[in-house]
C-alpha positions as CSV (number, residue, x, y, z in Angstrom):
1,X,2.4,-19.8,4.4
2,X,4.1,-17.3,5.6
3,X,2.0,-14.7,3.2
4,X,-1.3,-16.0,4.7
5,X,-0.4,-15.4,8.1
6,X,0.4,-11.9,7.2
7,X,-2.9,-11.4,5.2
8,X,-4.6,-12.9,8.4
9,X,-2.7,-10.6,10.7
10,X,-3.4,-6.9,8.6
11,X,-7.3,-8.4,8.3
12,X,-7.4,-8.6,12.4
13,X,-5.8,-5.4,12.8
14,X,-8.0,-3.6,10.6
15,X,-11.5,-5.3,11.7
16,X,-11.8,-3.6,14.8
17,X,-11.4,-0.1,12.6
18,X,-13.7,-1.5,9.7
19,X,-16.1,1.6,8.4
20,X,-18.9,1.0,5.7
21,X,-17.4,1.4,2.7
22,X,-18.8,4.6,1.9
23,X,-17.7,5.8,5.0
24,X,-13.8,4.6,4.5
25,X,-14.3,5.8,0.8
26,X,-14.9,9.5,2.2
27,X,-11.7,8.9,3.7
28,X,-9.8,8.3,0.6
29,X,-11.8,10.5,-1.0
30,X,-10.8,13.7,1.6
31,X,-7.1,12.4,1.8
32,X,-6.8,11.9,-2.1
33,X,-9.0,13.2,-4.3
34,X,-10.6,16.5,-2.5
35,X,-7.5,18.7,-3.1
36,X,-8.4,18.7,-7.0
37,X,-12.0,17.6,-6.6
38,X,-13.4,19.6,-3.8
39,X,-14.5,18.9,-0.5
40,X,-18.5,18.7,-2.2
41,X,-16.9,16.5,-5.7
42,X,-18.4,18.9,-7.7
43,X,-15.0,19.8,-9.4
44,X,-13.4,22.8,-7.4
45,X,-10.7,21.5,-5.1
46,X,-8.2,24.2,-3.8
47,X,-6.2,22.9,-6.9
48,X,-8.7,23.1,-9.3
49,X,-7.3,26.2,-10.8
50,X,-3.9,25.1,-11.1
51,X,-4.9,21.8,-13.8
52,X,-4.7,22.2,-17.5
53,X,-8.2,20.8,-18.2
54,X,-11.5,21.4,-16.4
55,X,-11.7,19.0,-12.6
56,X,-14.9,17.1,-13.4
57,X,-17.6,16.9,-11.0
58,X,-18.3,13.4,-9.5
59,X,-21.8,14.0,-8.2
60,X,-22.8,14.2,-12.0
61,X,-20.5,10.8,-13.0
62,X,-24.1,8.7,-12.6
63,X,-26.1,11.6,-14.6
64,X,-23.4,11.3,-17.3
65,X,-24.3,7.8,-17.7
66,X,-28.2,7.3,-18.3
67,X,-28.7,7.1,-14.6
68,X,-25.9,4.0,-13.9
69,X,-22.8,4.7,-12.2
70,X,-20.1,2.9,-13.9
71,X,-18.7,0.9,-11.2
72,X,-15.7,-1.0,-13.3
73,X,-14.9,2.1,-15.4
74,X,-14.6,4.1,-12.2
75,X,-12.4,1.6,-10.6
76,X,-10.2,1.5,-13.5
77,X,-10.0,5.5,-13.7
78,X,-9.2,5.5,-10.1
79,X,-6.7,2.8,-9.8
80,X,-4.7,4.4,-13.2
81,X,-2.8,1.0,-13.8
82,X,-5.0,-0.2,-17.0
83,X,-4.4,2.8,-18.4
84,X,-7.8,4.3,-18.7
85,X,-7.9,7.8,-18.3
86,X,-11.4,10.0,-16.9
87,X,-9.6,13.2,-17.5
88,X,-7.1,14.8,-18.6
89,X,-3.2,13.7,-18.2
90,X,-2.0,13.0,-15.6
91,X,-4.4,12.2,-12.8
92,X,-2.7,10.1,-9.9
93,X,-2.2,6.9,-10.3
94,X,-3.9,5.4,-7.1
95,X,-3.2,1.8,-7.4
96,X,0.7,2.5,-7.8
97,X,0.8,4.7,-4.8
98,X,-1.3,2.8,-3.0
99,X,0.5,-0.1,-3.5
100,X,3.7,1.3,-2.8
101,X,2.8,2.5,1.2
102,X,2.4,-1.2,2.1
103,X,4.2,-3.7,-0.7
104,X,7.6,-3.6,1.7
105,X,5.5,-3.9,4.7
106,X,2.9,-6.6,3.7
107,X,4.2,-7.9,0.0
108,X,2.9,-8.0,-3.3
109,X,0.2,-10.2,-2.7
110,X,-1.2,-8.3,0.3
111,X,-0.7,-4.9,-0.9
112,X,-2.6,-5.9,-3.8
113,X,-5.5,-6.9,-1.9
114,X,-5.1,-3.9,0.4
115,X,-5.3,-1.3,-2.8
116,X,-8.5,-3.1,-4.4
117,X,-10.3,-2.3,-0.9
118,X,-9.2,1.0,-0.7
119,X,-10.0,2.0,-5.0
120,X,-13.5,0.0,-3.7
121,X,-14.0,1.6,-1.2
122,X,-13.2,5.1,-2.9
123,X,-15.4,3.9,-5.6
124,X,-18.9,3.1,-3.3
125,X,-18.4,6.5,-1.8
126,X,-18.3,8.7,-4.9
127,X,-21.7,6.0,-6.6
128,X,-23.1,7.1,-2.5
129,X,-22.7,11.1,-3.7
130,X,-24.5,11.1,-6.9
131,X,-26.7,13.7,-7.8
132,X,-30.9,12.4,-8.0
């Protein structure tokens, strides 16, 4: 019971804060990803130079894919916890981190919820930046 009430409490704290998704997955996406990916996603973050294998551009993810952006697979590239790689070794492993800024705070259960938002959220804003 005790779990609910602290689900219930972080989802009334964060309500009056709520973005669009796109809009808290630029967020992430500037806080997270931009550093290696670039302000524009198009691959040259200020640490672009320093990686081992070529930054891909995510405004071409969609193009790569006969025109679909693949939701699931980027979820699962983002989060890192299945396994699946997008690139090169070793991109972050989002859901991990994620996880680990709120489990003490909130618990496993919570946290867990709290992550899949965020790697959602992360996830409509790069299908909202794909190239026509």
């Amino acid at each position: 019971m005790k779990t609910l009430a602290t689900i219930a409490g972080v989802l009334a704290l964060a309500l009056p804060f709520a973005a669009p998704a796109d809009e808290a997955g630029k967020i992430e996406y500037m806080n997270h990803c931009a550093a290696c990916h670039g302000e524009s996603a198009v691959g040259d973050g200020p640490l672009a130079e320093l990686m081992t294998v070529p930054v891909p551009d995510l405004t071409q993810v969609s193009a790569q894919n006969d025109g679909v952006f693949p939701m699931l697979e980027m979820i699962q590239v983002v989060d890192g916890r299945t396994g699946i790689r997008g690139h090169g070794y070793p991109m972050p492993v989002w859901g991990a981190r994620f996880k680990s800024e709120v489990e003490g705070d909130i618990g496993a259960y919570a946290s867990e919820i709290v992550v899949r938002g965020r790697i959602l959220s992360l996830a409509y804003y790069l299908e909202s930046i794909q190239a026509e």
